[in-house]
C-alpha positions in Angstrom: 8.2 35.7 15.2 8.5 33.7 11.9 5.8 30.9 12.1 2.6 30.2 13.6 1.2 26.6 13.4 -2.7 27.0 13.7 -4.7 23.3 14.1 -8.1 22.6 14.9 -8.6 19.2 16.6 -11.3 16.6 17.7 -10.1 13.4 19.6 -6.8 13.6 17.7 -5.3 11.7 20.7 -3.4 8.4 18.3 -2.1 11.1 15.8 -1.4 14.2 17.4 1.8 13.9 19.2 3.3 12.5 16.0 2.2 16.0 14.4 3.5 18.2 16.3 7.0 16.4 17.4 7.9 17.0 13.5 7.6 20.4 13.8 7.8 21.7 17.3 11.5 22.7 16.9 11.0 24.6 13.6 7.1 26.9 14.7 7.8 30.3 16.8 4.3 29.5 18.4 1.1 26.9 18.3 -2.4 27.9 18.2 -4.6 25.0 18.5 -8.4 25.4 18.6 -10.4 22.2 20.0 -13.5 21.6 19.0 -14.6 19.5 21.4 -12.5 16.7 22.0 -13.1 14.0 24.7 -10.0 11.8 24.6 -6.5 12.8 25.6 -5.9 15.6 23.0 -6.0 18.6 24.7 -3.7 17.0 27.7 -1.7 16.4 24.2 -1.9 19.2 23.3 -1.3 21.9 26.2 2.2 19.3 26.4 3.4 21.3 23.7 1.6 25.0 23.5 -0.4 26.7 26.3 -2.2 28.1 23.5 -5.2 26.0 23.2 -8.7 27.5 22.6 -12.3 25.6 23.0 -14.8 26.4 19.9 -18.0 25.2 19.5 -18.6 23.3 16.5 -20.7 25.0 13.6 -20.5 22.6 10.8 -17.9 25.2 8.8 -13.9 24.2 8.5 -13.3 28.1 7.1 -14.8 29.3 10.7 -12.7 27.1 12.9 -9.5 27.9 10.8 -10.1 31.8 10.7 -10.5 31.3 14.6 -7.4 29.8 14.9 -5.4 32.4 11.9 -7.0 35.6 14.3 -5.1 34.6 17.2 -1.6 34.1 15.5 1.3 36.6 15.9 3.7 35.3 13.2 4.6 36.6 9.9 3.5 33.3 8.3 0.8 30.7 8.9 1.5 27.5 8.6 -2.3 25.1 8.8 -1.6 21.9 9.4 -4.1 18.7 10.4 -3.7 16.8 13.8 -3.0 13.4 11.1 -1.0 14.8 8.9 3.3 15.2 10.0 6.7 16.3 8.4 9.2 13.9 7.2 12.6 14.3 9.5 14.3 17.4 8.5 11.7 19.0 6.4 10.0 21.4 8.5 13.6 22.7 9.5 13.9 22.9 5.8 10.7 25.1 5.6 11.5 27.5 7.9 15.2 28.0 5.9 13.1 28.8 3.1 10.4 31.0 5.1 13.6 32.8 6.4 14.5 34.5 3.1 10.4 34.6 1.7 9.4 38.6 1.4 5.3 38.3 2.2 3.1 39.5 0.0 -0.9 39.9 0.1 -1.7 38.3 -3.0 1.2 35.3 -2.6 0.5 32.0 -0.9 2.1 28.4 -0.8 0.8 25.5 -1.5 2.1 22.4 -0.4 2.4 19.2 -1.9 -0.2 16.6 0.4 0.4 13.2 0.1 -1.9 10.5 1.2 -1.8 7.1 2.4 -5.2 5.7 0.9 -6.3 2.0 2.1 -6.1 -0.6 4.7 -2.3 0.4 6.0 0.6 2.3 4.9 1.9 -0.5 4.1 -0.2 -2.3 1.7 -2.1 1.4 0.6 -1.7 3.6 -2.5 -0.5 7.3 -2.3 -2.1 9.8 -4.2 -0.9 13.8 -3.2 -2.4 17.1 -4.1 -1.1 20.4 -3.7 -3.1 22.8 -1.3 -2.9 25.9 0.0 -1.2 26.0 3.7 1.3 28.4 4.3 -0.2 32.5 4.3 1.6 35.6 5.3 -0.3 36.6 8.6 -1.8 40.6 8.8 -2.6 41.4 4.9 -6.4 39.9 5.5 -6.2 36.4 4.2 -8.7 34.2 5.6 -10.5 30.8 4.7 -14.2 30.2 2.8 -16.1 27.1 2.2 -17.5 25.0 4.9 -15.4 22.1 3.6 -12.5 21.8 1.4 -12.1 25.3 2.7 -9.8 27.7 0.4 -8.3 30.8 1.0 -9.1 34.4 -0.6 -7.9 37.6 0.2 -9.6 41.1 0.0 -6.9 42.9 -1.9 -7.4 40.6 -5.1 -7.2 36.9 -6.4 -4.6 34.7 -5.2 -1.2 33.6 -6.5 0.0 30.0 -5.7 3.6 29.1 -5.3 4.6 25.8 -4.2 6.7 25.2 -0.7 9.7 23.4 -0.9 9.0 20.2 0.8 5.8 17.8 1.2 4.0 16.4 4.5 2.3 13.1 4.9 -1.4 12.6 5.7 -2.5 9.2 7.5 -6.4 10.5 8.0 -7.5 8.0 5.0 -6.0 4.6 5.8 -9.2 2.7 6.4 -9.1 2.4 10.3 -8.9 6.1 10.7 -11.5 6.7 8.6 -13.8 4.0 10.5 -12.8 5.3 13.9 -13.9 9.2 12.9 -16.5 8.6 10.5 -14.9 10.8 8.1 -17.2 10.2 4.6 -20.5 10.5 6.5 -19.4 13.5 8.2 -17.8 15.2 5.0 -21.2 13.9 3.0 -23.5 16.2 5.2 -20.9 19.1 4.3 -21.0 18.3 1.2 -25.0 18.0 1.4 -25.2 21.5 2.4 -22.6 23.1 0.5 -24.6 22.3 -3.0 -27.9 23.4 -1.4 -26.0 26.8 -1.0 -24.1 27.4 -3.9 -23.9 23.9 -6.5 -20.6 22.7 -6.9 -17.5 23.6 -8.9 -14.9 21.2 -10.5 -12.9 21.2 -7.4 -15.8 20.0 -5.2 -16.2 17.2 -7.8 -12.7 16.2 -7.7 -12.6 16.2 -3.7 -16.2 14.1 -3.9 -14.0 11.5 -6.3 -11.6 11.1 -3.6 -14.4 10.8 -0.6 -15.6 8.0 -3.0 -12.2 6.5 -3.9 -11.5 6.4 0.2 -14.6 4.4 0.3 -13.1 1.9 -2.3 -16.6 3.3 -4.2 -14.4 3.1 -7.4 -17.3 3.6 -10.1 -18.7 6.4 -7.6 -15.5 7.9 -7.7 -14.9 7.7 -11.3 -18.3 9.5 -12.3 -17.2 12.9 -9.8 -14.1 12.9 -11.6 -15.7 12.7 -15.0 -18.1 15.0 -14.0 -15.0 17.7 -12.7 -12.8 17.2 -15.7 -15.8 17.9 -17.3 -16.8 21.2 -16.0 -12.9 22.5 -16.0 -12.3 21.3 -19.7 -10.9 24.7 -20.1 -8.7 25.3 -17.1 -6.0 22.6 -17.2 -3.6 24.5 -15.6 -5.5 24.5 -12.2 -2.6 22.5 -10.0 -5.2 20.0 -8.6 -6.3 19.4 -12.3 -3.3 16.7 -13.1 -4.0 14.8 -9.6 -7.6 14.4 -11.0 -6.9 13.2 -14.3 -3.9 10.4 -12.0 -6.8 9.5 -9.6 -9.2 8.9 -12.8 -6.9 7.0 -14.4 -6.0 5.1 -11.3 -9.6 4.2 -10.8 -10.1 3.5 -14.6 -7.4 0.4 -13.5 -8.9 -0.6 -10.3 -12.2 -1.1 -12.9 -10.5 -3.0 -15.5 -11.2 0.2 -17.8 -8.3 0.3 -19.5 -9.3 1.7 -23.2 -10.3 4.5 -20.9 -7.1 4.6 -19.5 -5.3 4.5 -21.9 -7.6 7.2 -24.2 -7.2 9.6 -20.8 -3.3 9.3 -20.4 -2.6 10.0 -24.2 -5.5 13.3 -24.2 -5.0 14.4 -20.9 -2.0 13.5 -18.9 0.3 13.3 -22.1 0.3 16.8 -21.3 2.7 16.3 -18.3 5.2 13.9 -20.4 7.9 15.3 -18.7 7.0 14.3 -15.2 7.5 10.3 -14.4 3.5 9.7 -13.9 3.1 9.9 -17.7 5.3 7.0 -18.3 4.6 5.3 -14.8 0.6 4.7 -16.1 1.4 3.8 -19.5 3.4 1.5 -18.1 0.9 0.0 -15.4 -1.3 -0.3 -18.5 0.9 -2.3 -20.2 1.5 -4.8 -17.2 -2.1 -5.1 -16.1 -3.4 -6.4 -19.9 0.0 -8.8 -19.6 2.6 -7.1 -22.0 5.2 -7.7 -19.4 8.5 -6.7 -21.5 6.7 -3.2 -22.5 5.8 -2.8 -18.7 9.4 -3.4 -17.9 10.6 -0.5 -20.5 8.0 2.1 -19.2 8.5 1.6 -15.7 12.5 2.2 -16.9 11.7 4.8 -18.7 9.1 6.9 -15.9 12.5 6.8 -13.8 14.6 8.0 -16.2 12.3 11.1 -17.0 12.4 11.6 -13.2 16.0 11.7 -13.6 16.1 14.0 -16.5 13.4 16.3 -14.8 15.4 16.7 -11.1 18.1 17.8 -13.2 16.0 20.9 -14.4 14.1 21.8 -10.7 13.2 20.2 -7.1 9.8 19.2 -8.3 10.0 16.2 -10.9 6.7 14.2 -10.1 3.2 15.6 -10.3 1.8 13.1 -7.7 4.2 11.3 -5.9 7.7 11.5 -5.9 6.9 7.9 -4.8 6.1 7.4 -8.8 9.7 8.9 -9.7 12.0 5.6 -8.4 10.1 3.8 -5.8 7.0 2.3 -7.1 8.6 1.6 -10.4 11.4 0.3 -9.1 9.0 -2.3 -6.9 7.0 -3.0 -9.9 10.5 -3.5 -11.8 11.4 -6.1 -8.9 8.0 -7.9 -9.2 8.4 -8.3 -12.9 12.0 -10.0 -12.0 10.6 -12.4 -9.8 7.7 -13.2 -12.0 10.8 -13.9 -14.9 12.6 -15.6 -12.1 15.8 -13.1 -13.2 17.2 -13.1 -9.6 19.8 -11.1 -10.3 17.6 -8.1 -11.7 15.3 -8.4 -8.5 18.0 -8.5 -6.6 19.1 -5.2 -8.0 16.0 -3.2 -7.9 15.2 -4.6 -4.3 18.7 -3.5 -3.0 18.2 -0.2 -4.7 14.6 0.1 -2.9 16.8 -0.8 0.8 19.5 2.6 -0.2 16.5 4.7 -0.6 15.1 3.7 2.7 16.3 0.8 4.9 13.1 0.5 6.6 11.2 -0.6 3.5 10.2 -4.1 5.1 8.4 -5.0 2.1 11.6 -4.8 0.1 13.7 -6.5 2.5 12.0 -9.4 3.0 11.5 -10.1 -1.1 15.8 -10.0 -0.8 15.9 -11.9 2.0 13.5 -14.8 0.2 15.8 -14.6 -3.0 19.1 -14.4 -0.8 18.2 -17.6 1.2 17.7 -19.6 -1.6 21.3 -19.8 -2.8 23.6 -18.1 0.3 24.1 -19.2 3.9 23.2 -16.8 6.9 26.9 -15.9 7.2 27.0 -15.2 3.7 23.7 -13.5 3.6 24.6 -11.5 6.8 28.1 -10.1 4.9 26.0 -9.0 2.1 23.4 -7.2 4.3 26.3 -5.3 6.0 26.9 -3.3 2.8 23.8 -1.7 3.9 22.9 -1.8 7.3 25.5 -1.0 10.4 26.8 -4.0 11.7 27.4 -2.1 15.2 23.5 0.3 15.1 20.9 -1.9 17.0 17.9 -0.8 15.5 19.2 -1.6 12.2 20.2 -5.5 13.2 16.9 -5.5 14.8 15.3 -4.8 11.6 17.3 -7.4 9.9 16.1 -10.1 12.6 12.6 -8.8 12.5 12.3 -9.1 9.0 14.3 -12.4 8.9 11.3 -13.4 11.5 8.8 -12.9 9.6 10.3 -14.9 6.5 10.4 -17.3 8.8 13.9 -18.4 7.9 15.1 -20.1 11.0 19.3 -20.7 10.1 19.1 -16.6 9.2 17.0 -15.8 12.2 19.4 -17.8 14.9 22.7 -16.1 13.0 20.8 -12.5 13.0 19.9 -13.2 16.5 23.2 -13.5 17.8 24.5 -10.4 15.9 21.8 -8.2 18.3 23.6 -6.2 20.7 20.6 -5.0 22.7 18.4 -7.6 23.0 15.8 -5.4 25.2 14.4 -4.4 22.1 13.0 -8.2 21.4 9.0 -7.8 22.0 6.9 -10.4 23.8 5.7 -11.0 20.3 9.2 -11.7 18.9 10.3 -14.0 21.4 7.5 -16.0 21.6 7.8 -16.8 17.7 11.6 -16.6 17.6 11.3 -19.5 20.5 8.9 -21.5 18.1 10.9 -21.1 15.0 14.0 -22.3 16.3 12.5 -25.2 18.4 13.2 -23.9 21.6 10.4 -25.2 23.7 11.6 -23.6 26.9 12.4 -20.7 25.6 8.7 -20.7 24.2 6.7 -21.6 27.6 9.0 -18.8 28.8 7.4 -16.2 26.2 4.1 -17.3 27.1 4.4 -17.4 30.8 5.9 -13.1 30.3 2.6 -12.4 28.1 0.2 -14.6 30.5 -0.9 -16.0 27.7 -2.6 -12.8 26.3 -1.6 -13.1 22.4 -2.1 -9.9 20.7 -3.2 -11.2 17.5 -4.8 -14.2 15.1 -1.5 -14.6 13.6 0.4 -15.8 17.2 -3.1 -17.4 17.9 -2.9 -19.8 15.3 1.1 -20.6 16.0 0.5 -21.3 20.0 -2.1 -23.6 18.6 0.3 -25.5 16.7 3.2 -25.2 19.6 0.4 -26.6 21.6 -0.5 -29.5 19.5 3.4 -29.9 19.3 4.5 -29.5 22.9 1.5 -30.5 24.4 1.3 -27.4 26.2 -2.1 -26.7 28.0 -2.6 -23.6 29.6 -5.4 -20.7 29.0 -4.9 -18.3 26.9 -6.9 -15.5 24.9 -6.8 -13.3 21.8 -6.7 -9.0 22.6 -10.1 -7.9 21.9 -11.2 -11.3 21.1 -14.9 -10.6 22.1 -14.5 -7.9 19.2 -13.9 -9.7 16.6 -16.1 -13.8 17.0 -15.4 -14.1 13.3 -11.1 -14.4 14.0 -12.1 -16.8 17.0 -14.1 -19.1 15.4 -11.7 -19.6 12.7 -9.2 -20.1 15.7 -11.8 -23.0 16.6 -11.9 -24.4 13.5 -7.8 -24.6 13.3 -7.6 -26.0 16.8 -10.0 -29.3 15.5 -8.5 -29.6 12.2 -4.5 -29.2 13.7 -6.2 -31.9 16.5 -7.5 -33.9 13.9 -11.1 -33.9 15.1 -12.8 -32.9 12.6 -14.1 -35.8 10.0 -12.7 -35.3 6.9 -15.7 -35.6 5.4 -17.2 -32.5 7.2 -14.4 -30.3 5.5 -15.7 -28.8 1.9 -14.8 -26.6 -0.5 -16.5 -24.0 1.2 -14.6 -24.1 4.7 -11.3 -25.0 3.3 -9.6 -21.7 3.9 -9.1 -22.3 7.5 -7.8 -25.8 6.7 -4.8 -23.8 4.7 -4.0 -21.6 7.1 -3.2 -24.9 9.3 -1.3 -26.3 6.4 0.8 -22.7 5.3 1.2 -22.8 9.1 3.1 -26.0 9.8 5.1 -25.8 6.3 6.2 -22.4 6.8 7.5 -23.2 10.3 9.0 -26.5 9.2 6.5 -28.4 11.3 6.5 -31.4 8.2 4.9 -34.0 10.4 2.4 -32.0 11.4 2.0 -30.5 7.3 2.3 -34.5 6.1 -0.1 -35.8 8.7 -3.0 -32.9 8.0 -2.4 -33.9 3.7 -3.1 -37.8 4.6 -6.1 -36.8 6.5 -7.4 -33.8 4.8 -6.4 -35.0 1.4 -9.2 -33.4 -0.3 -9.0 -31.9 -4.2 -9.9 -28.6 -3.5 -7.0 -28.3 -0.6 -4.3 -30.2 -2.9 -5.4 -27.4 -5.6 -4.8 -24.9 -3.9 -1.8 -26.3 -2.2 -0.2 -26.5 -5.5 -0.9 -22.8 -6.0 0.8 -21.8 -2.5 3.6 -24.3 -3.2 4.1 -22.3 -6.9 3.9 -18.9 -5.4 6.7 -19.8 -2.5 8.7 -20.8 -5.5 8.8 -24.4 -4.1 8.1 -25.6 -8.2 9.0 -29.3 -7.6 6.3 -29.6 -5.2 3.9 -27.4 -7.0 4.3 -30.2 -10.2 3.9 -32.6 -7.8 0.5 -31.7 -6.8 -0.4 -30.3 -10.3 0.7 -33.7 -12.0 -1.2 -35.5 -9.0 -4.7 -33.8 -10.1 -4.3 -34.5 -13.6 -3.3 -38.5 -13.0 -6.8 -38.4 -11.1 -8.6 -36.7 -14.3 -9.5 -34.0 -11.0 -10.4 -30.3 -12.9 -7.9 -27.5 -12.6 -8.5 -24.0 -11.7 -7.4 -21.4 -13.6 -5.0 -20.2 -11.2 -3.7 -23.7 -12.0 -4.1 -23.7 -15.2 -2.1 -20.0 -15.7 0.7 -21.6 -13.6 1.2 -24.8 -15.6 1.4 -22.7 -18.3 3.9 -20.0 -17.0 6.1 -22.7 -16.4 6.0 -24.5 -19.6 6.6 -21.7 -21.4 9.4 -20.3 -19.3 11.0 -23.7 -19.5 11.1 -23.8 -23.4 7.9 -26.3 -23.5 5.6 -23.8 -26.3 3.1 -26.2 -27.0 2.5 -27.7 -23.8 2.3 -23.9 -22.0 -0.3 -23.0 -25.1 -2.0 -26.2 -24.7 -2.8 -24.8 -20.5 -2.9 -21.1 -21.8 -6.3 -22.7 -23.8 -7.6 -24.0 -20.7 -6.7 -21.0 -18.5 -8.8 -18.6 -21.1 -12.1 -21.5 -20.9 -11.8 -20.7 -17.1 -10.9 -17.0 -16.7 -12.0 -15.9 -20.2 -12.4 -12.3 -18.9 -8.3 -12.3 -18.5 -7.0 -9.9 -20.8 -3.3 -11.0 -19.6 -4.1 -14.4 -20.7 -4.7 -13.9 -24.7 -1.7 -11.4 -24.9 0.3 -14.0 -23.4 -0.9 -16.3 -25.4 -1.0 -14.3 -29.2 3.0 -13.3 -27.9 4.0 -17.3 -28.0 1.6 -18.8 -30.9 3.0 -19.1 -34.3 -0.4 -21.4 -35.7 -2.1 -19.0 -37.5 -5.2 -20.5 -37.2 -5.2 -20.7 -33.6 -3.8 -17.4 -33.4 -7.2 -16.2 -35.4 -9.4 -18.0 -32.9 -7.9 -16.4 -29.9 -8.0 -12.9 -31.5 -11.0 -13.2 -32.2 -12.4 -14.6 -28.2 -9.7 -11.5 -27.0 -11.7 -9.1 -29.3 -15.0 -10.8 -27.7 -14.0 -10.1 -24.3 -12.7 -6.6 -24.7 -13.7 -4.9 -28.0 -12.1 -1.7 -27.5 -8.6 -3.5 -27.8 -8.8 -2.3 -31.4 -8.3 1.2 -30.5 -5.3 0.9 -28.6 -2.0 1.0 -30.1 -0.6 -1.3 -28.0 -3.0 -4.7 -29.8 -2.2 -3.4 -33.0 0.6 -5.9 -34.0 -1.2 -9.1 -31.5 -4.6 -8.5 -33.7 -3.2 -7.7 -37.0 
């Protein structure tokens, strides 16, 4: 027998079953000790292994896991949490590897973690750490520590090698951690551990990422400060690098950036070879608003990945995310904001070869695309990468088409389906809407029983009602939940109704009133959009209007608004302001963009972005002096970083 998996679960019942499919083909055996779960995971469970043990909870990971290690027969142990999975492939590809592997008692394998941090995997950040997971069973190997539990043996300190292949860990995306209660639980650990013993540099690295879960960035950054601190002299720990990434990272998230930038040149220069090096220098760069040197780093950090594969299977630290994908997005969103199409397109269609599923991706191509191509044309270009004749891949191309909201596209990628069974509730419903098709609408409706599953579809029946006069119950899933989502439904129902007085609409409740309006011009409802303007026609809603209008790349009707407010002597934002002057000074007009620069740095004077903009147009030297000097005001540190030398000098 080759591999044991050992787990220890709790009400794992959303998470488990992804888990162990990954894996159950690859494992000679599952041990899986419950701890007293009182959802669906043992049923789960026993599903897949009829090795599943109760044990009572005792406030100690090592004594759960050495329960679990006792009872396995395999010549390696493989630990693995209930949230945590195997990309397809890779756990076959770790059992090749285990195949060949000669055990020894002082030899374990780590293996590279990586974490989806924040409110989805889809809008969160990844951070990874190496950690031990893979033992050879029968030499005496067992876990300590109550939490962040490690391994020791009895035979002599432990050697760390590092497994061939990563898994993924879900168990900090916000909802997760809400629904288990993860920090406070970990906290009391935590609370006990220092009473016993005080903490090492690890256990202030693992508080900084409790804190950085809890979005408690300056929390965060003092445990990591504090850790660095105490292992000054052991850099060449393997969770040491991830520390000095998540400092830096959290250095950014608090505007920090002399710190950064003082940490990645004394600590994580160290690492030079390895993308992550180039990939925060250059996140440095674009965050303080020297966009062309951004551009070159994030270049660069994937050319060092390049030159690094070449030399062995591991060239990031982190993330292989930081080797070609999140540069390569960051590459695109520095396209768009130059309006180079034909760069984003690039870096987009490169993101779609690397994985086709990247939504995000997709539907920034498909926005570019529709600009300039019809369907047909945009459909023949698409075929390059997806398979005109594999279902789920035209149904990704609808969906995302859908959500763009791109009715010609939609209708043409609609036709190209060949199992139309795979169409949710959800997607006919808006499909129907988009398109115009009222009975195809009331159809969707009648099939849901006018249960909408979300705000989102909320809001649209209310506009399909107001358009088709349709008036039937309906309710929101888990509406009673959330009173917050259905009063702003309320509030969208009387303004798309026109009850409201316009006069009871301020500055402070117009957010609702824009959803209405992004609503109806994002599904082409103009008479609705035009009649909500004449009635609503308030300056805070035409301000940020013209914002929406700019971002959508609809620029025509963005300096229609803009020039509107200024005709009326009405004060711009500085999100106005910036924008006037990002199109001036695209557009060749240098004085004019300074002239709203100025303005922009009166309103947001904390912008860093703004001044280096601003010092990279100017010739006046005067001016010039006066804006060093406000820059210098706002951020005195400036003058130790290389980077200001030639704006300041």
């Amino acid at each position: 027998m080759l591999i044991s998996l050992c787990m220890i679960v709790k009400n794992e019942e959303s998470v488990l079953d992804r888990c162990l499919e990954s894996l159950k083909d690859s494992v000679d055996e599952i041990i899986i000790i419950d701890t007293g779960s009182t959802d669906r995971t043992k049923e789960i469970a026993l599903s897949y292994t009829p090795h599943v043990h109760d044990f009572v909870w005792v406030n100690d990971f090592s004594k759960a896991r050495n329960e679990a290690a006792r009872r396995a027969r395999g010549r390696w142990i493989l630990v693995l949490d209930a949230d945590e999975y195997f990309a397809p492939g890779d756990a076959a590809r770790l059992r090749s590897f285990l195949e060949t592997a000669e055990p020894s008692p002082l030899l374990i394998y780590a293996i590279n973690v990586i974490n989806f941090v924040g409110a989805s995997k889809e809008e969160g950040i990844l951070t990874s750490g190496e950690i031990p997971r893979l033992f050879p069973n029968g030499f005496g190997i067992e876990y300590e520590r109550p939490i962040h539990e490690q391994l020791r043996s009895p035979q002599g300190e432990l050697l760390s090698a590092l497994a061939p292949v990563p898994i993924f860990h879900t168990g900090y995306l916000q909802e997760v951690v809400d629904q288990k209660e993860k920090l406070q639980r970990n906290a009391e650990l935590f609370k006990q551990l220092k009473q016993q013993s005080g903490f090492s540099a690890y256990d202030y690295y693992t508080l900084g990422n409790e804190a950085a879960v809890s979005r408690d960035f300056s929390k965060a950054v003092y445990y990591y400060e504090r850790s660095l601190k105490k292992q000054k002299k052991a850099v060449h720990a393997s969770w040491y690098p991830h520390c000095v990434i998540s400092l830096i990272h959290s250095y950014l998230l608090l505007e920090r950036f002399a710190d950064a930038w003082t940490l990645l040149e004394e600590r994580l220069s160290l690492w030079s070879e390895y993308p992550e090096y180039m990939f925060f220098k250059a996140a440095i760069f674009h965050h303080l608003g020297f966009i062309d040197e951004a551009e070159a780093s994030y270049k660069q950090a994937i050319e060092t990945a390049s030159a690094q594969s070449e030399k062995s299977h591991l060239f990031w630290l982190e993330s292989a995310e930081y080797a070609s994908t999140i540069p390569m997005r960051k590459l695109s969103s520095i396209y768009e904001w130059k309006k180079s199409w034909p760069e984003a397109i690039h870096y987009l269609t490169q993101l779609l070869i690397q994985d086709l599923h990247d939504f995000k991706a997709l539907r920034a191509l498909l926005v570019i695309l529709a600009r300039e191509e019809r369907p047909e044309e945009i459909a023949s270009l698409l075929d390059k990468l997806y398979e005109a004749d594999n279902s789920r891949h035209q149904y990704i191309l609808f969906r995302a088409s859908l959500s763009n909201k791109e009715p010609g596209l939609c209708r043409h990628l609609h036709e190209r389906l060949r199992d139309p069974s795979l169409l949710t509730p959800d997607d006919r419903l808006e499909y129907s809407f988009l398109i115009e098709d009222e009975a195809g609408y009331r159809a969707a409706f009648r099939d849901m029983d006018g249960l909408l599953p979300n705000e989102h579809l909320a809001s649209l029946h209310l506009l399909a009602s107001c358009a088709w006069d349709i008036d039937q119950p309906w309710r929101v899933k888990d509406s009673a939940a959330n009173e917050e989502a259905m009063e702003r439904l309320g509030f969208i129902a009387s303004l798309l109704k026109r009850e409201l007085a316009a006069e009871e609409l301020t500055a402070e409740t117009c957010e609702p009133a824009m959803q209405a309006l992004r609503l109806c011009y994002e599904y082409k409802r103009f008479g609705h959009y035009d009649a909500l303007i004449q009635h609503y026609a308030h300056d805070f809603i035409i301000r940020e209007l013209a914002d929406f209008m700019y971002m959508q790349n609809q620029t025509d009707i963005a300096l229609n608004y803009y020039s509107l407010l200024l005709e009326q002597h009405v004060p711009l934002t500085g999100k106005n302001l910036e924008h006037l002057a990002l199109y001036h000074l695209q557009h060749g007009f240098i004085d004019e963009g300074l002239a709203f620069l100025e303005a922009a740095m009166e309103e947001k004077p904390e912008q860093i972005y703004l001044y280096v903009q601003y010092l990279k147009a100017a010739d006046d030297p005067q001016k010039r002096r006066s804006v060093q000097q406000k820059l210098l005001k706002q951020m005195p540190s400036a003058r130790k970083m290389p980077i200001f030398h030639s704006l300041l000098s």
